[in-house]
TORKOL-4160 file (C-alpha; in steps of 0.2 Angstrom, whole numbers, padded with zeros to 4 digits, m for minus):
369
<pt num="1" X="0203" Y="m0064" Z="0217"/>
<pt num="2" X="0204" Y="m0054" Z="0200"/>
<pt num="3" X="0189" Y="m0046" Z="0193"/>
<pt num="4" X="0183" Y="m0047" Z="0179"/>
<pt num="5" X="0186" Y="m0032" Z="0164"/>
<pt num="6" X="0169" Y="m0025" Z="0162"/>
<pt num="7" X="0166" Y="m0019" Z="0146"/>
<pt num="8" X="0159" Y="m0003" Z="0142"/>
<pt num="9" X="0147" Y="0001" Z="0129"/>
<pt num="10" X="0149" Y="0020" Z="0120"/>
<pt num="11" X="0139" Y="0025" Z="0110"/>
<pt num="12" X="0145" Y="0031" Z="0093"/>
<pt num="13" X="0143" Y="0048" Z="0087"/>
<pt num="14" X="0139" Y="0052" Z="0069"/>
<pt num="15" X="0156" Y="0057" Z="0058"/>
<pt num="16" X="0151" Y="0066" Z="0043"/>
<pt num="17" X="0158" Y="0082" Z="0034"/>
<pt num="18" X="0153" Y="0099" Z="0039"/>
<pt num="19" X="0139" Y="0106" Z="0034"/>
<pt num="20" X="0147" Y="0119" Z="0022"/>
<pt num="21" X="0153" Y="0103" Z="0014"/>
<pt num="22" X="0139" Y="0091" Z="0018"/>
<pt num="23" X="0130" Y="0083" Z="0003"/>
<pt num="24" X="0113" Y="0082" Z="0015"/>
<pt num="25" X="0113" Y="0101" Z="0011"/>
<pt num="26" X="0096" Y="0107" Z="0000"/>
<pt num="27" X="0096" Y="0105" Z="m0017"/>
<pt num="28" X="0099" Y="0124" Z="m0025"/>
<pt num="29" X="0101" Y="0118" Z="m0042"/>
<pt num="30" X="0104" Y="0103" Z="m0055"/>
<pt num="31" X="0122" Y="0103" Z="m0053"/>
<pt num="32" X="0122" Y="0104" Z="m0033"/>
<pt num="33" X="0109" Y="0088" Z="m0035"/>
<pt num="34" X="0119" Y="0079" Z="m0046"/>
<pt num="35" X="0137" Y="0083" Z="m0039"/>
<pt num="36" X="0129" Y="0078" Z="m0022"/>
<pt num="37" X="0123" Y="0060" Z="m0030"/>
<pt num="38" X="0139" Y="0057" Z="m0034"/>
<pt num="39" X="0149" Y="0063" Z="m0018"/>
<pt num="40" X="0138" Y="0050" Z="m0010"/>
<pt num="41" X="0141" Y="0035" Z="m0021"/>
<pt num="42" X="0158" Y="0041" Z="m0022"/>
<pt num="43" X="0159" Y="0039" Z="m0002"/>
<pt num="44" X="0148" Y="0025" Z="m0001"/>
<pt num="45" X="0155" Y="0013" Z="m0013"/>
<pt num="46" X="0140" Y="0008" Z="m0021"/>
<pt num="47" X="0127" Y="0014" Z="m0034"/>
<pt num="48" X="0107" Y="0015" Z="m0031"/>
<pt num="49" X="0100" Y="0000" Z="m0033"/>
<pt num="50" X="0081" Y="m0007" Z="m0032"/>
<pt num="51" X="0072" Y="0000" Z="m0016"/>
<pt num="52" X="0062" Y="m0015" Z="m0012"/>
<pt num="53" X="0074" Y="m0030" Z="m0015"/>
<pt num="54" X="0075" Y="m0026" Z="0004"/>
<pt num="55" X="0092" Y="m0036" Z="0007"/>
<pt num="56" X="0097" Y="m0039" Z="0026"/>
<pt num="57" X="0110" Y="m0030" Z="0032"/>
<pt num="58" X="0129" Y="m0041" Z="0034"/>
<pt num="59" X="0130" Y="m0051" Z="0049"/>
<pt num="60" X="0146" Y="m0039" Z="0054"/>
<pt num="61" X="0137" Y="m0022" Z="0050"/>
<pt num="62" X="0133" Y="m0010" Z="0062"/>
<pt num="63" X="0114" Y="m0007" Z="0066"/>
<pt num="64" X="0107" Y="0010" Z="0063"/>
<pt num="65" X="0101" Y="0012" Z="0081"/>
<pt num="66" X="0120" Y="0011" Z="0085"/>
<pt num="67" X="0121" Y="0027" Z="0075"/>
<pt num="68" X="0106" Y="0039" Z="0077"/>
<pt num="69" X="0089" Y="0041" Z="0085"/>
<pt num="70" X="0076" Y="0033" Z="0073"/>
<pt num="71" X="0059" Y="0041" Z="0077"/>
<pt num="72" X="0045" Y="0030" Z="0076"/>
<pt num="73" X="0030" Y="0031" Z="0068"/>
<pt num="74" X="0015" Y="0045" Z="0076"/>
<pt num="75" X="0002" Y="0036" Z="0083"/>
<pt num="76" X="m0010" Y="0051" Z="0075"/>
<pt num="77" X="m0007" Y="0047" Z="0059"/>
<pt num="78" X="m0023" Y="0035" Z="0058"/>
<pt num="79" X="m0036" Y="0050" Z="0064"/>
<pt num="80" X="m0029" Y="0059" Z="0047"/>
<pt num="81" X="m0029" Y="0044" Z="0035"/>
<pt num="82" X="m0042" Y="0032" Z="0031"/>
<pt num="83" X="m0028" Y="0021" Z="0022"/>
<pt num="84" X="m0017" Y="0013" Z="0033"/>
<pt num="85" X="0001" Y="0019" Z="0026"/>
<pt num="86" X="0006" Y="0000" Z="0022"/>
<pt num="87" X="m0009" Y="0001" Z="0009"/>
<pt num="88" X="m0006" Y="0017" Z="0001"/>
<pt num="89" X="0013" Y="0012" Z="m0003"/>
<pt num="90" X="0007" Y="m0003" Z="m0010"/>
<pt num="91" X="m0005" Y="0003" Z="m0022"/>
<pt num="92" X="0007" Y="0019" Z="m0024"/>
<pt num="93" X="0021" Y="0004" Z="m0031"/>
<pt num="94" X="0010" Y="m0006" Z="m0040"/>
<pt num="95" X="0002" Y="0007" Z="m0051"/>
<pt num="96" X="0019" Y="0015" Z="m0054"/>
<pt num="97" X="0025" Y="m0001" Z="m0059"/>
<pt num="98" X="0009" Y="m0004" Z="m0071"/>
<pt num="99" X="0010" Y="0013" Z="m0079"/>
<pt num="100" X="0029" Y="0010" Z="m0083"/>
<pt num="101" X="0020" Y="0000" Z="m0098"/>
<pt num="102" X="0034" Y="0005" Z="m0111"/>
<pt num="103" X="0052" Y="m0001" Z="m0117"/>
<pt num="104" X="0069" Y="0006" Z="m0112"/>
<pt num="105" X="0072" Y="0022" Z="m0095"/>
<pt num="106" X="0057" Y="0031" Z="m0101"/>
<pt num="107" X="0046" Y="0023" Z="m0096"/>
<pt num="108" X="0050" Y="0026" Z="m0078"/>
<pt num="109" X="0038" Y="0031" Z="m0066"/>
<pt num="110" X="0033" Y="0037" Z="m0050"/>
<pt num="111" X="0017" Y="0038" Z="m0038"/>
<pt num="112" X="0008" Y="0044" Z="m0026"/>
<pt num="113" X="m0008" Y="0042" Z="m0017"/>
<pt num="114" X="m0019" Y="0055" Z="m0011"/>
<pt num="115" X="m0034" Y="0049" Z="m0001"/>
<pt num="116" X="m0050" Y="0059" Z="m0002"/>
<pt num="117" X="m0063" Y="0059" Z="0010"/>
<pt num="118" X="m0082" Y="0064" Z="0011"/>
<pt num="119" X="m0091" Y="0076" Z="0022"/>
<pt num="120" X="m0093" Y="0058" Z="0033"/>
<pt num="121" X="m0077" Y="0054" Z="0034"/>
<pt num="122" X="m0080" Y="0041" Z="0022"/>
<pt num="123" X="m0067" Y="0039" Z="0008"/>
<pt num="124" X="m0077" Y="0046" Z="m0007"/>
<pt num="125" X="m0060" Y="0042" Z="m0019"/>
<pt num="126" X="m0041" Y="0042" Z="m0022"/>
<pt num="127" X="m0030" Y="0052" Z="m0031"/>
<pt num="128" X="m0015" Y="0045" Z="m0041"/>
<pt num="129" X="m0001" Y="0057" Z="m0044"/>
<pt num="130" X="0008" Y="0050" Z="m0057"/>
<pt num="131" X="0027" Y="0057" Z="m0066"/>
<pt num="132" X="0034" Y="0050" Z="m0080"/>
<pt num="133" X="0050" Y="0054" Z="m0091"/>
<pt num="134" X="0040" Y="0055" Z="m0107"/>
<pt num="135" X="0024" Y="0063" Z="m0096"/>
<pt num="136" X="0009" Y="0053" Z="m0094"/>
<pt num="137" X="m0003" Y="0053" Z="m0107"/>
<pt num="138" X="m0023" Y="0052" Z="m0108"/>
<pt num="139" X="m0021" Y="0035" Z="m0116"/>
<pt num="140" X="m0011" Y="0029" Z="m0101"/>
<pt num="141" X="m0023" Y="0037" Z="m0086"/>
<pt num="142" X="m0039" Y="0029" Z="m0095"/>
<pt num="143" X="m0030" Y="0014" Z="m0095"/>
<pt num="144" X="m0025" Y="0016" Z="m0078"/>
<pt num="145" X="m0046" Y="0023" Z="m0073"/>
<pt num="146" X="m0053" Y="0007" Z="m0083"/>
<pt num="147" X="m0043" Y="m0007" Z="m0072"/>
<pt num="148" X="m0048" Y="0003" Z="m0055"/>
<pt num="149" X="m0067" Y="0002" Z="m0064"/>
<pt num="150" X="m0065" Y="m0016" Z="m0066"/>
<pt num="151" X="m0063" Y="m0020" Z="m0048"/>
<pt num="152" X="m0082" Y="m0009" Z="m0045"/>
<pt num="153" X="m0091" Y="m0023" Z="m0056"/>
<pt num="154" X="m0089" Y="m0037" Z="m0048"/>
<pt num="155" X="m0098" Y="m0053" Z="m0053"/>
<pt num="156" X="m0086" Y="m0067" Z="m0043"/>
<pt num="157" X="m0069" Y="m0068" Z="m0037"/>
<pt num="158" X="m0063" Y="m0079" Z="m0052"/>
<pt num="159" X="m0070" Y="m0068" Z="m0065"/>
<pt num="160" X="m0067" Y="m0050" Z="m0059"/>
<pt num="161" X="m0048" Y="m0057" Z="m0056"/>
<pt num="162" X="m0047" Y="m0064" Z="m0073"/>
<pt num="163" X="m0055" Y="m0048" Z="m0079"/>
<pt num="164" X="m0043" Y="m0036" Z="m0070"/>
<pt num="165" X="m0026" Y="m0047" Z="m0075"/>
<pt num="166" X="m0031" Y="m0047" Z="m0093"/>
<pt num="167" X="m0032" Y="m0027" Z="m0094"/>
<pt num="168" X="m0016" Y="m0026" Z="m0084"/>
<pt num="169" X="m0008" Y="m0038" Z="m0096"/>
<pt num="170" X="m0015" Y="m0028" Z="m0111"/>
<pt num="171" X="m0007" Y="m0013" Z="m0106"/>
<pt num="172" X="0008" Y="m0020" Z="m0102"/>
<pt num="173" X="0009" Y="m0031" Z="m0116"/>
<pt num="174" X="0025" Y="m0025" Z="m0124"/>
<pt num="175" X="0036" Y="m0025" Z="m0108"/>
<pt num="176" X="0032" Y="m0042" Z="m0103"/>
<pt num="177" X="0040" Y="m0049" Z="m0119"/>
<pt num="178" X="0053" Y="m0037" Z="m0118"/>
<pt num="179" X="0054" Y="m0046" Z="m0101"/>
<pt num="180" X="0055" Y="m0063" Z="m0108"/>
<pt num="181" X="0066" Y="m0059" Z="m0119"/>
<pt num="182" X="0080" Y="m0050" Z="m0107"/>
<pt num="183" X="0076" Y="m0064" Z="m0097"/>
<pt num="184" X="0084" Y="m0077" Z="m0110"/>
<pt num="185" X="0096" Y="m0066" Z="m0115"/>
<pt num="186" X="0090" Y="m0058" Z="m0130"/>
<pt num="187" X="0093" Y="m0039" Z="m0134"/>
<pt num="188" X="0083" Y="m0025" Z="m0131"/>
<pt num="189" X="0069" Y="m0023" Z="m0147"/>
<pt num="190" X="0072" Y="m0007" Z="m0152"/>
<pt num="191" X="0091" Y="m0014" Z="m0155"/>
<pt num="192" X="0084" Y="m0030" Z="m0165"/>
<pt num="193" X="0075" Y="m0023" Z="m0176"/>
<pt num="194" X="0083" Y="m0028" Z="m0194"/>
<pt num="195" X="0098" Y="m0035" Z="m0188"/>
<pt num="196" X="0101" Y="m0055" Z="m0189"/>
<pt num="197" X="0104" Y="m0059" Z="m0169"/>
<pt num="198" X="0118" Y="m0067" Z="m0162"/>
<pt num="199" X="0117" Y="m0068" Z="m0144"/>
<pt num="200" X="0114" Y="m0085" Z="m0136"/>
<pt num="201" X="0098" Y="m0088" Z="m0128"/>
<pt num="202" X="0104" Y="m0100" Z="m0115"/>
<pt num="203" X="0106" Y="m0085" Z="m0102"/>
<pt num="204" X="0091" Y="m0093" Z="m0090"/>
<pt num="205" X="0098" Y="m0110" Z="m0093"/>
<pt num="206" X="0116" Y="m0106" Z="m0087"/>
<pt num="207" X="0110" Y="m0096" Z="m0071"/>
<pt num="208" X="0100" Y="m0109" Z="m0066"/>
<pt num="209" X="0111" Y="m0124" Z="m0068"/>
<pt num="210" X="0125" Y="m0114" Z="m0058"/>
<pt num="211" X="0111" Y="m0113" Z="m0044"/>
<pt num="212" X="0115" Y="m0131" Z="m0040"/>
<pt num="213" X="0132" Y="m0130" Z="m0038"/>
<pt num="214" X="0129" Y="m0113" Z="m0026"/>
<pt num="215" X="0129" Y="m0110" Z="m0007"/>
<pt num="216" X="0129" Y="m0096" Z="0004"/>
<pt num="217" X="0146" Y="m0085" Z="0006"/>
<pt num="218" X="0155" Y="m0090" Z="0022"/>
<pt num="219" X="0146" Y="m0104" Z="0022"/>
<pt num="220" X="0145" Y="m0124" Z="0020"/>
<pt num="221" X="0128" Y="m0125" Z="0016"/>
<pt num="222" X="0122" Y="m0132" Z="m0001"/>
<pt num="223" X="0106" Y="m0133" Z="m0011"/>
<pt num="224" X="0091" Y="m0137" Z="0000"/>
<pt num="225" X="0077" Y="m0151" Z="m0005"/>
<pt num="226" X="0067" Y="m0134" Z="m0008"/>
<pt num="227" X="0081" Y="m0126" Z="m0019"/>
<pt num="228" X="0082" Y="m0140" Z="m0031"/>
<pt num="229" X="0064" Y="m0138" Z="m0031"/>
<pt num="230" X="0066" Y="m0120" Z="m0039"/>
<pt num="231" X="0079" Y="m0125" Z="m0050"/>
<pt num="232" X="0066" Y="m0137" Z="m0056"/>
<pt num="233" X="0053" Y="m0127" Z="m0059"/>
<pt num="234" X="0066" Y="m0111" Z="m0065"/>
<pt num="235" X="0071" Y="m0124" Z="m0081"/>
<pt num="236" X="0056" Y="m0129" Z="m0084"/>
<pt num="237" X="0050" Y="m0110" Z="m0087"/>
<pt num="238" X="0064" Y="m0109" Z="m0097"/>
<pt num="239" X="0059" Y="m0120" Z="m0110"/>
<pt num="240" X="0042" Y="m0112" Z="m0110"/>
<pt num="241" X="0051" Y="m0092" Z="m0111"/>
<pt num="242" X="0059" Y="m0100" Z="m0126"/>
<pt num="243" X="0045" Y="m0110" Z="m0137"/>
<pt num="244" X="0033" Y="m0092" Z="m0134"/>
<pt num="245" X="0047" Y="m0082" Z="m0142"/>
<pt num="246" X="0050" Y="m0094" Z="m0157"/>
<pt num="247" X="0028" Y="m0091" Z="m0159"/>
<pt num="248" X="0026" Y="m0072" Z="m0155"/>
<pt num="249" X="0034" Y="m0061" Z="m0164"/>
<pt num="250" X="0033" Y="m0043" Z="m0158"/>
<pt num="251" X="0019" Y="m0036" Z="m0172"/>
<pt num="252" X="0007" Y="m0051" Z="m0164"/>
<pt num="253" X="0010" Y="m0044" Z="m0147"/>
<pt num="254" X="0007" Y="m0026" Z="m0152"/>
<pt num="255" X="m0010" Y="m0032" Z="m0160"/>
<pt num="256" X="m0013" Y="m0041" Z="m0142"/>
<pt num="257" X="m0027" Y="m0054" Z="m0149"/>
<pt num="258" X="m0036" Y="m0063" Z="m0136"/>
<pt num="259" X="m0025" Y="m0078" Z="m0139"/>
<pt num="260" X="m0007" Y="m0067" Z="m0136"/>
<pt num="261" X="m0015" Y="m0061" Z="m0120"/>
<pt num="262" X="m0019" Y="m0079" Z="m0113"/>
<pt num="263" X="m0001" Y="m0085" Z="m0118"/>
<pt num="264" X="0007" Y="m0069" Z="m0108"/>
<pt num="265" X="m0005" Y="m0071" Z="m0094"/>
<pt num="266" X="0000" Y="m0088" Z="m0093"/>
<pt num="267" X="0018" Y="m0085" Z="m0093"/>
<pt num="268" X="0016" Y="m0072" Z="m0081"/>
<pt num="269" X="0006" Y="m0084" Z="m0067"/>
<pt num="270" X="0020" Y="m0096" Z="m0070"/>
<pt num="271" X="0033" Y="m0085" Z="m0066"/>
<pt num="272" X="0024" Y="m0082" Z="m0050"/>
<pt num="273" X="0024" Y="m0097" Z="m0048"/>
<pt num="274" X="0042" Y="m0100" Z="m0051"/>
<pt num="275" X="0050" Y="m0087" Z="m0038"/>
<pt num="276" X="0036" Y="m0087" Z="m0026"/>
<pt num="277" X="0028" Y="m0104" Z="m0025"/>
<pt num="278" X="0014" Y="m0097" Z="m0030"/>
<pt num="279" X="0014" Y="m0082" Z="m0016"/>
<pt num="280" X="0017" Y="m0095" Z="m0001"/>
<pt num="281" X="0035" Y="m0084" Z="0001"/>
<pt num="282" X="0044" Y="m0070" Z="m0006"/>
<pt num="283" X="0058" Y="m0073" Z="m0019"/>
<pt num="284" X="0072" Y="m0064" Z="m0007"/>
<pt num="285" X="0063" Y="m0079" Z="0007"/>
<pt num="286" X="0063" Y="m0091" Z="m0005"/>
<pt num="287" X="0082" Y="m0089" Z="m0009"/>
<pt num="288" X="0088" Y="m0091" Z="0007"/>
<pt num="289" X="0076" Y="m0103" Z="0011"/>
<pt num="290" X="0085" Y="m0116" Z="m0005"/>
<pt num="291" X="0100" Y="m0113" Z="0003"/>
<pt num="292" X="0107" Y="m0099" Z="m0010"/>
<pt num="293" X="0116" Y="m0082" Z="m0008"/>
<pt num="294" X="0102" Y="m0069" Z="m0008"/>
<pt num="295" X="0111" Y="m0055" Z="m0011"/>
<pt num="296" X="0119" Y="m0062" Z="m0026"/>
<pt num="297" X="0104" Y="m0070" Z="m0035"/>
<pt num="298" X="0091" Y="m0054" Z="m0031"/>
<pt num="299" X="0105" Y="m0045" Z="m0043"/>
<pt num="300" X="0102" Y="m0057" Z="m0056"/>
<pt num="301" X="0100" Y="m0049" Z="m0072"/>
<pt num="302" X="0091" Y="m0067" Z="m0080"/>
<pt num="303" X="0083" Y="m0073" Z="m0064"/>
<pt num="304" X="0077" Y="m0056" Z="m0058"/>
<pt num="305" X="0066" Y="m0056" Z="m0074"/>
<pt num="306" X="0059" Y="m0071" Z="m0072"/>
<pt num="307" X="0054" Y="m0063" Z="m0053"/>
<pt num="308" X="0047" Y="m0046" Z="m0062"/>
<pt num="309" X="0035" Y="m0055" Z="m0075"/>
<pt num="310" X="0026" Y="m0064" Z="m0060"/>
<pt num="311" X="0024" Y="m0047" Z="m0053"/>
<pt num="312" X="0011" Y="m0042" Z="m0063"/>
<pt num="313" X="0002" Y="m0057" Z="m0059"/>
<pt num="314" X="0005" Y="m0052" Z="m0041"/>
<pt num="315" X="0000" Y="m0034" Z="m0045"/>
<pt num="316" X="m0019" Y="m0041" Z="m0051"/>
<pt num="317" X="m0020" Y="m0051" Z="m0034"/>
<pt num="318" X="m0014" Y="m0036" Z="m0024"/>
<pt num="319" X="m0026" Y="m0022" Z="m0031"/>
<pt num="320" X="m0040" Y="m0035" Z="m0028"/>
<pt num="321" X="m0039" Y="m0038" Z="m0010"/>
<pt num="322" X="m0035" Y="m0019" Z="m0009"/>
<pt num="323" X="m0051" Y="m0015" Z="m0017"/>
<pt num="324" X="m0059" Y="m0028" Z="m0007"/>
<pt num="325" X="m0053" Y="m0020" Z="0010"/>
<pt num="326" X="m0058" Y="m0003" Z="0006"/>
<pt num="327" X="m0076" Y="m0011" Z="0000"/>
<pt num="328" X="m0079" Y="m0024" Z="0014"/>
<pt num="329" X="m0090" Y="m0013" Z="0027"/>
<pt num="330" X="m0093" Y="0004" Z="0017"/>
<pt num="331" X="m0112" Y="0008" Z="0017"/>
<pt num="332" X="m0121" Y="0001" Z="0001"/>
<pt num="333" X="m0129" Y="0017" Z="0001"/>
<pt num="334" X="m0111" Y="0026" Z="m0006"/>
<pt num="335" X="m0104" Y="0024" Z="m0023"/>
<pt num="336" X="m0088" Y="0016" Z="m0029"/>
<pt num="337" X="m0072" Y="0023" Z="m0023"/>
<pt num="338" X="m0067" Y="0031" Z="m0039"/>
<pt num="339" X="m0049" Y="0036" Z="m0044"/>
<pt num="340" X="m0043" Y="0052" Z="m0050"/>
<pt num="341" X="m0026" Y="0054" Z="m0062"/>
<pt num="342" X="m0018" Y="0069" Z="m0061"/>
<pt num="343" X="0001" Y="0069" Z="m0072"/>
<pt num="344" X="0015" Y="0078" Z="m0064"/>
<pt num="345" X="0026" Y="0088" Z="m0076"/>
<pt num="346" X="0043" Y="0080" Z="m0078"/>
<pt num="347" X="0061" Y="0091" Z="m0075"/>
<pt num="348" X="0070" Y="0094" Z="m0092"/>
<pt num="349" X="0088" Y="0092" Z="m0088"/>
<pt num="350" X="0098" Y="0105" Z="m0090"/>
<pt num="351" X="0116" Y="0099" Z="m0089"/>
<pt num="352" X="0124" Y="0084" Z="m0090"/>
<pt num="353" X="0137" Y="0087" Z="m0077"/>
<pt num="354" X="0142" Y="0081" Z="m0066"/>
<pt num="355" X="0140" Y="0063" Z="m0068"/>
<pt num="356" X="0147" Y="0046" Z="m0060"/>
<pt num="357" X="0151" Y="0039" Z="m0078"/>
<pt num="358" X="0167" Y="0037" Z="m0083"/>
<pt num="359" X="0174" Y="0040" Z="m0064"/>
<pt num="360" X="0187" Y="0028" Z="m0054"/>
<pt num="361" X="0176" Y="0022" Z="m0039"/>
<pt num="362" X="0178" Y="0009" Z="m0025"/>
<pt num="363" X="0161" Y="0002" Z="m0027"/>
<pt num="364" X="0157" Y="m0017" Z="m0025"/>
<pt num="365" X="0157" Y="m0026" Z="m0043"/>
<pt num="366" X="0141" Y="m0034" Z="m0046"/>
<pt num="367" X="0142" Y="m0051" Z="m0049"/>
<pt num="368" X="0131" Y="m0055" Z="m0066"/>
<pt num="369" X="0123" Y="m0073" Z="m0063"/>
């Protein structure tokens, strides 16, 4: 009797370059950082992309484990944090994403929170570290203070929400139709301005229509009962991006009257609504569960707007139940938990070499739905 081939597992060991040419080497300078940012697209293929789009990993790609050691989290984390870690990178993503209130790359930002405690134990209040390309300006940080103050004056559920979504939406009154606009195709503002424009609007329209003829790579699966719901409900917005930009022009959103607020919270809830069933799943679940190729439609540059005006709706929601957490058992005898802004200075460039523009790479193409 012939036995069977065992087959051997081995593990693999990692294969990267010596350290003396290793781009994981610390960052002495501008050009080391930037040459070692393009090495690693260079070897990778593939350019930075959005950090929480979260896409699974191809069926036939290796698992990390199969690689290296991934330490797990230190169970003494919670005796030094009051703020469960899943908390504090919430709030750290949503105020960056709030503060980045302006048009065009400088307007990105980045956060971090910083959790103080009383002589208790209690948390007495939070810092937020906020950086900026522009900096971060005292119009920005009272902005910023006076949404976290809402939440402390509660009076219901309904009307602290509403409260709180409408000073969000204030401050970010100028990227959301800058939003809407990208979302149907329209340029940039700043590129608008005086010019008679020509590009089609139908941008939504088309991406949306092709999701009904779509399925999933390497697979025969077509549009589930659920997907042509979102198809639906992804036209219907369409016409509703459209009719607000034939109302609003840009000078009426910068003078933010009650009236432009309410139209551009709307919009925002039915975007929500749109890409999240109104938060019953995320947008990358909700793709896969109408039978469509996430990893093509999370790169959409129409449809993925339609996904980031809802976020600020999202946002509101978010910082509310946060808020409500931290509140929900704190003595009545201790005041608010009050939040601090402190604006990091940004690096001035020095040099603009080396850089990944105009190189040959191997990299994926992106396919523009």
């Amino acid at each position: 009797m012939q036995a069977e081939a065992m087959t051997v597992i081995v593990r693999q060991e990692v294969s990267t370059a010596p350290s003396e040419h290793s781009i994981w080497t610390s960052v002495r300078d501008e050009t080391t950082f930037r040459q070692a940012a393009v090495d690693l697209a260079l070897t990778t293929g593939e350019c930075p992309w959005d950090a929480d789009i979260g896409l699974p990993p191809l069926p036939e790609a290796p698992h990390i484990n199969d690689y290296i050691h991934v330490p797990q989290p230190q169970p003494e984390r919670q005796e030094n944090y009051i703020l469960s870690e899943e908390i504090e990178h919430r709030l750290a993503n949503d105020f960056a994403l709030i503060a980045a209130s302006r048009e065009a790359v400088f307007s990105v930002t980045a956060a971090c929170i910083e959790e103080r405690a009383d002589a208790s134990g209690h948390l007495a209040g939070l810092k937020l570290w906020l950086a900026a390309n522009e900096g971060v300006s005292e119009e920005l940080k009272d902005s910023l203070t006076d949404i976290w103050a809402c939440l402390s004056d509660y009076t219901s559920e309904a009307d602290t929400l509403d409260k709180l979504f409408t000073k969000i939406v204030r401050l970010n009154r100028l990227r959301i139709y800058q939003r809407i606009r990208k979302a149907v195709g329209h340029p940039p503002i700043f590129r608008e301005k005086g010019r008679t424009r020509t590009n089609p609007d139908d941008k939504l329209f088309r991406a949306f229509s092709r999701m009904l003829k779509s399925h999933t790579k390497g697979s025969s699966q077509r549009l589930t009962k659920r997907g042509h719901e979102f198809v639906r409900r992804g036209l219907a917005l369409n016409v509703k991006l459209l009719d607000l930009l034939e109302r609003l022009s840009v000078e009426e959103i910068e003078h933010s009257s009650d009236n432009v607020l309410r139209q551009l919270e709307d919009i925002s809830r039915e975007c929500f609504n749109v890409t999240t069933e109104g938060g019953k799943l995320s947008f990358k679940h909700l793709l896969v569960e109408s039978g469509l190729d996430a990893r093509i439609w999370l790169k959409s540059k129409y449809v993925g707007e339609v996904d980031k005006i809802g976020v600020y709706w999202r946002i509101a929601r978010s910082l509310f139940r946060i808020h409500g957490h931290i509140s929900r058992g704190r003595p009545q005898t201790l005041p608010s938990v009050t939040l601090e802004i402190e604006g990091v200075r940004p690096y001035v460039s020095v040099t603009k070499e080396p850089s990944i523009q105009g190189l040959q790479w191997s990299g994926c193409e992106r396919t523009i739905v």
